[in-house]
C-alpha positions as CSV (number, residue, x, y, z in Angstrom):
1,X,59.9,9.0,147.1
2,X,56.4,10.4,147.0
3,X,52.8,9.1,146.2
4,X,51.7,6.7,143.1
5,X,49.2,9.2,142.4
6,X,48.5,13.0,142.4
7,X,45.9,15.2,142.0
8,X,45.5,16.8,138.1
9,X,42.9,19.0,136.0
10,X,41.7,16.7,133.1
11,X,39.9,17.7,129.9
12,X,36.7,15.4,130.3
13,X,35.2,17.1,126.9
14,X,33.2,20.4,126.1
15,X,32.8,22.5,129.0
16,X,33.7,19.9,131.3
17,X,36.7,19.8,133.5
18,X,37.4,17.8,136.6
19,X,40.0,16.9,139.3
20,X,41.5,13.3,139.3
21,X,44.1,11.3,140.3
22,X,46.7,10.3,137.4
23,X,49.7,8.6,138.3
24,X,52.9,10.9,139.3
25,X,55.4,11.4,136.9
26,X,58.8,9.5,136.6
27,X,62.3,10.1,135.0
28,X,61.5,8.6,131.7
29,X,65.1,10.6,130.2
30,X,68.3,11.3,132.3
31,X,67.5,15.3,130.8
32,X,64.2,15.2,132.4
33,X,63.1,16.7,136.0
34,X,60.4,16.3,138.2
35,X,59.3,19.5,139.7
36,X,56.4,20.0,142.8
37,X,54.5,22.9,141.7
38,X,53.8,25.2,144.4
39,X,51.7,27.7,141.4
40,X,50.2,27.3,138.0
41,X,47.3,28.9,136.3
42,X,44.3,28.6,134.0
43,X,45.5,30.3,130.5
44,X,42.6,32.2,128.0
45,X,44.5,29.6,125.3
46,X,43.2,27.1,127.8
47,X,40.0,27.9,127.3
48,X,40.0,26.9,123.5
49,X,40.0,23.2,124.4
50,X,37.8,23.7,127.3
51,X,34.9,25.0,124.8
52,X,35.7,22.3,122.8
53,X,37.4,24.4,120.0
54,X,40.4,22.0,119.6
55,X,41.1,18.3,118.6
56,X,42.0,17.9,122.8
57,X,41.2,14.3,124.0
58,X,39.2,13.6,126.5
59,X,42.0,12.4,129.4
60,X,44.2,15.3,128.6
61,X,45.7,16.9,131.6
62,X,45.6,20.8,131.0
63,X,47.9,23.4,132.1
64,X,51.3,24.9,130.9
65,X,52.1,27.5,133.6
66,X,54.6,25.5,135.7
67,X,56.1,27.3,139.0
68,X,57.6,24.9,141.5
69,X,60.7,23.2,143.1
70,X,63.2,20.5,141.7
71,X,62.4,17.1,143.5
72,X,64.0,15.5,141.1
73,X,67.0,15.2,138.0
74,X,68.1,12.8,135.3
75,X,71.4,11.9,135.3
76,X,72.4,14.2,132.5
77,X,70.5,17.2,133.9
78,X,73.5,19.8,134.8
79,X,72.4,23.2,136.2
80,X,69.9,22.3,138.4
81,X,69.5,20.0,141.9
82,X,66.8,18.6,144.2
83,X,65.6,22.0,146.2
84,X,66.2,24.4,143.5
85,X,63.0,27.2,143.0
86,X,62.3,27.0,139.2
87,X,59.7,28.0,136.5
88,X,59.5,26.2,133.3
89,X,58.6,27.8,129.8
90,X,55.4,26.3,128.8
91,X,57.0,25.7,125.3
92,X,59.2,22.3,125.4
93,X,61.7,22.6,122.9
94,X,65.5,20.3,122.7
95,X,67.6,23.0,122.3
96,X,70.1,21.5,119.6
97,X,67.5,21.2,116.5
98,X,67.7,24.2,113.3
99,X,65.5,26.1,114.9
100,X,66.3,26.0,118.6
101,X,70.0,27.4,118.0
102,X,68.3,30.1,115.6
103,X,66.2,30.9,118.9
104,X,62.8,29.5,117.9
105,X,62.2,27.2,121.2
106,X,58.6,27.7,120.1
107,X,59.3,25.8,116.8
108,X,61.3,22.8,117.6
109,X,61.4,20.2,115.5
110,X,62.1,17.4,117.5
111,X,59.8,17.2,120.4
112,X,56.9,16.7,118.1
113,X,56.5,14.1,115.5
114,X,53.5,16.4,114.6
115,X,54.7,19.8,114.0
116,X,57.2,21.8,114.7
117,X,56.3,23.1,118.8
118,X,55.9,21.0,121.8
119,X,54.1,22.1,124.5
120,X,52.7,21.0,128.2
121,X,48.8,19.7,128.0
122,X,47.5,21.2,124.7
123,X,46.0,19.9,121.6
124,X,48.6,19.4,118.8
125,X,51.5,19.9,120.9
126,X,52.9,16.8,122.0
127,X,52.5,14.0,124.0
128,X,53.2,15.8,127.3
129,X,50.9,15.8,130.3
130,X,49.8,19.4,131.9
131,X,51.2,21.7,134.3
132,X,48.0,22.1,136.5
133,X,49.1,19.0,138.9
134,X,50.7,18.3,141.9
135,X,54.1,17.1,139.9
136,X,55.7,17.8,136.4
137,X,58.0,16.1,134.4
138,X,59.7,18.6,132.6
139,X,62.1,16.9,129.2
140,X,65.1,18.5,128.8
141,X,65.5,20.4,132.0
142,X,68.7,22.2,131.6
143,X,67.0,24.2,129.1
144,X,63.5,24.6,129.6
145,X,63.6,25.2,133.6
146,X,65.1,28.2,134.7
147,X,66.4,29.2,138.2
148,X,64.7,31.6,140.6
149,X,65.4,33.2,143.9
150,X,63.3,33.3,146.9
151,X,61.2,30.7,148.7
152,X,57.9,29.3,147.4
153,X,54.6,32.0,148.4
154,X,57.1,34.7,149.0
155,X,56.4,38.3,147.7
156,X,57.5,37.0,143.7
157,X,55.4,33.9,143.3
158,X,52.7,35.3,141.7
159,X,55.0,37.5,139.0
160,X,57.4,34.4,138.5
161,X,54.5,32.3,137.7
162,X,53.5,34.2,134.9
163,X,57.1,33.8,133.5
164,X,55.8,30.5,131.8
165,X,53.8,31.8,129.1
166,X,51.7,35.4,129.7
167,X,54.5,37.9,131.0
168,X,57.0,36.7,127.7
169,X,54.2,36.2,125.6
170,X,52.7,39.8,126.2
171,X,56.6,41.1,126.2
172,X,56.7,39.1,122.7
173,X,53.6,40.3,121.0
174,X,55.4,43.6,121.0
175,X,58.1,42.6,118.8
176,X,55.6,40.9,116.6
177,X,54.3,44.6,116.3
178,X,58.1,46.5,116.3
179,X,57.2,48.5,118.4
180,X,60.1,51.1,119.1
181,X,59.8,53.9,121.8
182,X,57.6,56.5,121.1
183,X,55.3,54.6,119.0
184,X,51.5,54.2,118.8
185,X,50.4,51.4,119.9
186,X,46.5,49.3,120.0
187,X,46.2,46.4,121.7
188,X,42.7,44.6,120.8
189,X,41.7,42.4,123.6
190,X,42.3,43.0,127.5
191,X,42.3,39.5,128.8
192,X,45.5,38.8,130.3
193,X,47.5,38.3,127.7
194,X,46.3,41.7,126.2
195,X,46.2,43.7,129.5
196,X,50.3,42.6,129.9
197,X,51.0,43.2,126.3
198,X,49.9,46.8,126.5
199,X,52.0,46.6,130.0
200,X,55.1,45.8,128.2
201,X,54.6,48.7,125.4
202,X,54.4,50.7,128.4
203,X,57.4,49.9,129.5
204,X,59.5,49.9,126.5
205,X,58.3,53.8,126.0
206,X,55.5,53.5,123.7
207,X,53.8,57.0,123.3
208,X,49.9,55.8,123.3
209,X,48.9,52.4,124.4
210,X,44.8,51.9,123.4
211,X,43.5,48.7,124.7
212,X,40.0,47.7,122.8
213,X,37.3,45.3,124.9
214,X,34.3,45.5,126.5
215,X,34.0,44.1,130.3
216,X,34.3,46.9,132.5
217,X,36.7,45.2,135.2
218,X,39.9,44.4,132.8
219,X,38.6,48.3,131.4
220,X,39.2,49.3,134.5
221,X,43.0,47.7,134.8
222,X,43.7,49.6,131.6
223,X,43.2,52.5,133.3
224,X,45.4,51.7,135.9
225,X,48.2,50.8,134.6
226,X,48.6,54.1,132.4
227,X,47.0,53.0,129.2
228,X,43.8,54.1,127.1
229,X,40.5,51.9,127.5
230,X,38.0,51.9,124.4
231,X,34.9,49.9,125.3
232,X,34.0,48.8,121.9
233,X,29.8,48.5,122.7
234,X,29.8,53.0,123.4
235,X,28.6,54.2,120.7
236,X,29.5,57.9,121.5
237,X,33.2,58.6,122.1
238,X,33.3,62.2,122.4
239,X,33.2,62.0,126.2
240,X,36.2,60.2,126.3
241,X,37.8,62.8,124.0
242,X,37.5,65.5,125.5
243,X,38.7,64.4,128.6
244,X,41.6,63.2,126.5
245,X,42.0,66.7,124.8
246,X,41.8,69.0,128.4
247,X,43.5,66.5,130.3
248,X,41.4,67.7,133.0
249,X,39.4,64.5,133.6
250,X,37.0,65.2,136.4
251,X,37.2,68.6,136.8
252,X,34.4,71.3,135.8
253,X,37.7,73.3,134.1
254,X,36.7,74.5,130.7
255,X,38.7,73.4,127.7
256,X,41.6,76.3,126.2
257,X,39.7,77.7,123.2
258,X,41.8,75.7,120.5
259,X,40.5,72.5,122.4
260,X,37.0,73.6,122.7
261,X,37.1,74.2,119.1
262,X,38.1,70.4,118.5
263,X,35.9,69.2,120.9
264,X,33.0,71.1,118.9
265,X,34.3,69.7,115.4
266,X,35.0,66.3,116.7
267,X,31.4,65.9,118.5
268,X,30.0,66.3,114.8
269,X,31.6,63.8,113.8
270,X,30.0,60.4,112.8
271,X,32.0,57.9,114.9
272,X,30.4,55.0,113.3
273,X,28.4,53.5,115.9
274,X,30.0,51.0,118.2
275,X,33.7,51.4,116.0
276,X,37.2,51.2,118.0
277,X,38.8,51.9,114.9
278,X,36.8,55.3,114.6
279,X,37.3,56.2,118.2
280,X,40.9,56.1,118.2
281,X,41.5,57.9,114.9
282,X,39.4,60.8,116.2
283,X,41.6,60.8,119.3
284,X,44.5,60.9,117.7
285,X,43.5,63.2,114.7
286,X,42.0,65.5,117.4
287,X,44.9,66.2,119.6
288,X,46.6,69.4,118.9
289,X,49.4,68.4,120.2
290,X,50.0,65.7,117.8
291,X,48.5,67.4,114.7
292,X,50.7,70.5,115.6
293,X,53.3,68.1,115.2
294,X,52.2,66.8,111.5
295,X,54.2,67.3,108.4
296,X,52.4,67.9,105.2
297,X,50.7,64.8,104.6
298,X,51.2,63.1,107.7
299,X,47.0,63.7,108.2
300,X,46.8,60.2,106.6
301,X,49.1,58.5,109.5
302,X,45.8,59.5,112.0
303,X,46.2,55.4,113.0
304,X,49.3,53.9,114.9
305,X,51.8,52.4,113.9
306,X,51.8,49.2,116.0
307,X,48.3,47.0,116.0
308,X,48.3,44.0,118.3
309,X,45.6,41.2,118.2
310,X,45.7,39.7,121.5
311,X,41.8,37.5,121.3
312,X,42.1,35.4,118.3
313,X,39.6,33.4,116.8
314,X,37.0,33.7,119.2
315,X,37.0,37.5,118.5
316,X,33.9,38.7,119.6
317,X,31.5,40.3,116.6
318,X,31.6,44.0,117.9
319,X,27.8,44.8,116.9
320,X,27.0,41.9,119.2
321,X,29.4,40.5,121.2
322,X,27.6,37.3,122.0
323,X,28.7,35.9,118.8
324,X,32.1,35.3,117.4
325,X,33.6,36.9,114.4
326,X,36.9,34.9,113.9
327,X,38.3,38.2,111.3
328,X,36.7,41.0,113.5
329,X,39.8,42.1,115.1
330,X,42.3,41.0,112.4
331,X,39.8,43.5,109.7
332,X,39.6,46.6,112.8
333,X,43.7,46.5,112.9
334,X,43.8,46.1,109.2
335,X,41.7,49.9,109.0
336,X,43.3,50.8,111.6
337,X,47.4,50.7,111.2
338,X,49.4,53.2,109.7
339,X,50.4,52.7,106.5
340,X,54.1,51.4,106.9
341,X,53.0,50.1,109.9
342,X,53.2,46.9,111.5
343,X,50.1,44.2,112.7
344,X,51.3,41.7,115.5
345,X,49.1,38.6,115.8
346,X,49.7,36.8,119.3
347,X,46.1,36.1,119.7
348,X,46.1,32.1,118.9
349,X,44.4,30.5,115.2
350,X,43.9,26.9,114.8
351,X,44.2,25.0,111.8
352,X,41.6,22.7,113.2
353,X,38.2,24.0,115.2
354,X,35.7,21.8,115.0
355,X,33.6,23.7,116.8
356,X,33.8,26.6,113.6
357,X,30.4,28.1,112.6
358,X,31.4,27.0,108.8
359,X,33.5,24.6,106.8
360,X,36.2,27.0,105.9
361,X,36.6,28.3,109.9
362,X,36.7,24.2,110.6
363,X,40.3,24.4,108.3
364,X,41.3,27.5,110.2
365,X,40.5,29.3,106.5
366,X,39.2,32.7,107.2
367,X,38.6,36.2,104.3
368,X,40.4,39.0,105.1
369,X,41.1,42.7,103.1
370,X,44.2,41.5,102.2
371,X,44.5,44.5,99.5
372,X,44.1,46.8,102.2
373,X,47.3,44.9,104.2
374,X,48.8,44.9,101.2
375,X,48.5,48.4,100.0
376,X,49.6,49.7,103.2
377,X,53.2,48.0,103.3
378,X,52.2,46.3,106.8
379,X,54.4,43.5,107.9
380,X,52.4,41.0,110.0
381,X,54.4,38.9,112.5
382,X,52.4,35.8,114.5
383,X,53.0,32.6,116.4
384,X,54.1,31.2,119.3
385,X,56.3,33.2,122.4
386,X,60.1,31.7,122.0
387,X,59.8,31.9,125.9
388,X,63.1,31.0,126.8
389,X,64.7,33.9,124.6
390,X,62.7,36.5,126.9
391,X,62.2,34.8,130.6
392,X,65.4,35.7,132.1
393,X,65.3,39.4,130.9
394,X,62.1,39.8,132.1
395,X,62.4,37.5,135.8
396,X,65.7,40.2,136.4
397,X,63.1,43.2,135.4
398,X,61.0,41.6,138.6
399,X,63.4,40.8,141.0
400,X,64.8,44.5,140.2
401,X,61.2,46.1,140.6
402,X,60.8,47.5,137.3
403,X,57.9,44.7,136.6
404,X,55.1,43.8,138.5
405,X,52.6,41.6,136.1
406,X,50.8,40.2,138.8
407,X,48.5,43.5,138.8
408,X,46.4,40.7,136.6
409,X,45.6,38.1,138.7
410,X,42.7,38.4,140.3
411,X,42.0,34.7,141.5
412,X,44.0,32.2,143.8
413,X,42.7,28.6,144.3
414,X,42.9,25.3,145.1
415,X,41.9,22.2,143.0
416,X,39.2,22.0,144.2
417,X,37.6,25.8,142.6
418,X,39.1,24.6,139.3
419,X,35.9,23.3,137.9
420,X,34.0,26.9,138.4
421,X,36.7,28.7,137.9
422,X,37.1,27.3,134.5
423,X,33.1,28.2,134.2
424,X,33.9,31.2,135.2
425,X,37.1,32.6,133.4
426,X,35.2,31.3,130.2
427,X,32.3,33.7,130.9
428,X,34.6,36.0,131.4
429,X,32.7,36.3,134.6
430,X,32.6,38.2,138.5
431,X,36.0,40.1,137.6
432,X,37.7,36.5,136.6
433,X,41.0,38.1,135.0
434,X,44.1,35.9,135.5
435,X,43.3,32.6,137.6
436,X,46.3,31.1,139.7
437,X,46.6,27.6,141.1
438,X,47.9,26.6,144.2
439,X,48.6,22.6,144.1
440,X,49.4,22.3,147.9
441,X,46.8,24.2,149.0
C-alpha cells in the first residue's frame, strides 16, 4: 500500500537528534489506524528528553503532535474511513478503563503496564512510536482521532495541529488554576504552552493576565495578544507602572494628579531587584482603580487569585537565568497567590531526571514553603491535559473564529531542519517559539 520504510525523528541520546528510516507502521489491532501526517511539531516537553533529562532510549522516535489523514482502519474502527482529515490527542488512552469513563484519558490504566498514561514517543509513556514521521499508528482510533474539516495546508492546519497537546493543554492549565471570569491571573513561563495558556484566560474573561519570562520575542507576543509582559531580569519596574497607571503608553501626557501621586510612592518603593512577584503586587496594589475598589482588608489580596506554572523543572534561577532552579517558579507563585487562591502546575516534573544537579532532584524530590501553601488555603491542581475532554470544544472555537493559537508558531520545516531546529528551540534561540513539521514537504 505504501513504502517499507519512512522517514522519523529518533532520540540518538543527549542533545542529539537525527532523521532515519524506521519501518512504516501496520494494523497491529482491528481499533488501530494508520494516519499520513501532513503536520506535527517539536513540543518544549520534547525538549526534556532531548537534554537528556529523562530515562528516553536511545532509538525512540519523538513527537506527539499528530495532524494527518486516515490511510488506513482496523476492522473494528467505526467513525472514521480512509480519506478522513484527523488530529489525534497526544495522550493514548482505551476509553472503557475507571478512569477513562470518569474523563481522565490522561490517566488510563490500561495502555501502560507502567503507569497510569500512555502517550506517543515519550519516556515512561508506553511503548508507542512518535508522531514526528511520515505515518502513525494511532491504538484505539475511534477515540483518540477526532474528525476535522477542510483539506490538508488549508487556512486551519496550523491551529488544528496544535489541537494534539498545546491549545487543550494551555485551555486545561486554566482549570488547574479555576480560573473564573474576572479573575487575576500569572502565568510564569511564555513558551508556548505559557503564551496559549494566558491566551485561553483571555478568552474565558480573566481580568489581568501577567505572563513572567525573559526572551524579548515571546515578550513581545504577550503584548500582542492583550496580556501583561514582566521580564523577570529588569530590575526597575516603575516604567512599566506607570504606563500601566496612565494608560497613556507612548504619549508625553502627564499622569491625573491621583496617579502621579502613586507613581511617586510607588517609585520609592524597593522592588526587590530582579522579582516578578514584587512587580506585579505593586501593579496591582498601585492601581486606583482596583484599590478604590478594596473592602476593608482586602489590601492583603494585592496578588491574584489564579497562578499558573507553565516551565517546570527546568525553571530558570531568576538571579541568573543560565542555571536551573527546579522550585523557582513553584516558590514565586507560592508568594505570590492570594490567599484562597488557587496554583495550577501544567509545567511537567519527572519522578526520574538523571540529569538533576542533586540526588533528591534525581527522585523528582524538591523543598518547597509548604507552610506558606498551606496557610494560605491554596488548592494546587497538576498533571497531564485529558485532551480529548477539551479538543472538540476548542477545534469548534477555530473553525468558528473565536480562536486562532497559531499566533505561536513561528517555524515551518521539513525533516530535514529538525536537527537545528531542535538546537535551536532548546536555546530558546533566533525567535524559535512553536516549531511545526511538515512530513511531505
Amino acid at each position: 500500500m505504501w513504502g517499507e520504510v519512512m522517514r522519523a525523528v529518533v532520540y540518538k541520546g543527549p542533545k542529539d537528534v537525527a532523521v532515519e528510516e524506521v519501518d512504516d507502521p501496520k494494523i497491529e489491532n482491528p481499533r488501530d489506524a494508520i494516519i499520513k501526517l501532513t503536520s506535527t511539531a517539536i513540543c518544549g516537553s520534547d525538549l526534556h528528553m532531548y537534554d537528556g533529562r529523562t530515562v528516553a532510549e536511545p532509538g525512540t522516535v519523538l513527537g506527539h503532535e499528530p495532524l494527518g489523514v486516515v490511510e488506513e482502519v482496523g476492522d473494528a474502527v467505526t467513525s472514521f474511513k480512509k480519506g478522513d482529515r484527523v488530529v489525534v490527542t497526544f495522550n493514548i488512552a482505551c476509553g472503557h478503563c475507571f478512569n477513562c469513563v470518569r474523563g481522565f484519558t490522561s490517566a488510563c490504566l490500561t495502555v501502560n503496564p507502567e503507569i497510569a498514561g500512555g502517550a506517543f514517543g515519550y519516556a515512561k509513556m508506553g511503548p508507542y512510536r512518535g508522531a514526528q514521521a511520515e505515518m502513525l499508528r494511532v491504538p484505539f482510533a475511534d477515540l483518540n482521532c477526532t474528525k476535522l474539516p477542510g483539506t490538508a495546508g488549508d487556512k486551519w492546519e496550523d491551529d488544528f495541529v496544535l489541537l494534539a497537546d498545546i491549545f487543550p493543554t494551555g485551555y486545561y492549565a486554566t482549570k488547574l488554576a479555576m480560573l473564573q471570569p474576572g479573575a487575576s491571573v500569572a502565568v510564569f513561563g511564555a513558551g508556548p504552552v505559557g503564551l496559549l495558556t494566558a491566551y485561553s484566560a483571555l478568552l474565558q474573561g480573566a481580568a489581568q493576565v501577567f505572563v513572567v519570562d525573559y526572551i524579548p520575542e515571546r515578550l513581545d507576543l504577550v503584548k500582542d495578544i492583550g496580556a501583561i509582559p514582566i521580564d523577570f531580569t529588569k530590575s526597575d519596574p516603575v516604567a512599566q507602572i506607570k504606563a500601566i497607571l496612565s494608560e497613556k503608553e507612548g504619549t508625553s501626557e502627564p499622569m491625573p494628579p491621583e496617579e502621579q501621586k502613586m507613581a511617586t510612592v510607588l517609585g520609592s518603593m524597593d522592588p526587590s531587584g530582579n522579582d516578578p512577584v514584587t512587580e506585579i503586587e505593586i501593579m496591582r496594589a498601585g492601581n486606583p482603580a482596583i484599590i478604590g475598589s478594596w473592602l476593608p482588608g482586602e489590601e492583603k489580596m494585592k496578588g491574584v487569585m489564579c497562578g499558573i506554572d507553565a516551565v517546570g523543572y527546568q525553571a530558570r534561577d531568576r538571579n541568573d537565568p543560565s542555571k536551573e532552579k527546579p522550585t523557582q517558579v513553584l516558590d514565586d507563585l507560592i508568594r505570590l497567590i492570594n490567599p484562597t487562591g488557587h496554583l495550577g502546575v501544567i509545567g511537567v516534573f519527572m519522578s526520574n531526571d538523571p540529569g538533576a544537579s542533586d540526588e533528591h532532584a534525581k527522585k523528582g524530590e524538591y523543598m518547597l514553603p509548604f507552610g506558606q501553601l498551606w496557610e494560605k488555603g491554596m488548592s494546587v491542581g497538576t498533571g497531564q491535559t485529558p485532551v480529548k475532554a477539551i479538543q472538540e470544544m476548542l477545534r469548534d472555537m477555530i473553525i468558528g473564529g473565536q480562536a486562532k493559537p497559531s499566533f505561536i508558531v513561528s517555524h515551518r520545516i521539513s525533516f530535514d531542519e529538525v536537527p537545528e531546529a531542535y538546537r535551536e528551540f532548546d536555546q530558546r534561540a533566533n525567535g524559535y517559539t512553536k516549531v511545526i513539521i511538515k512530513p511531505q514537504k
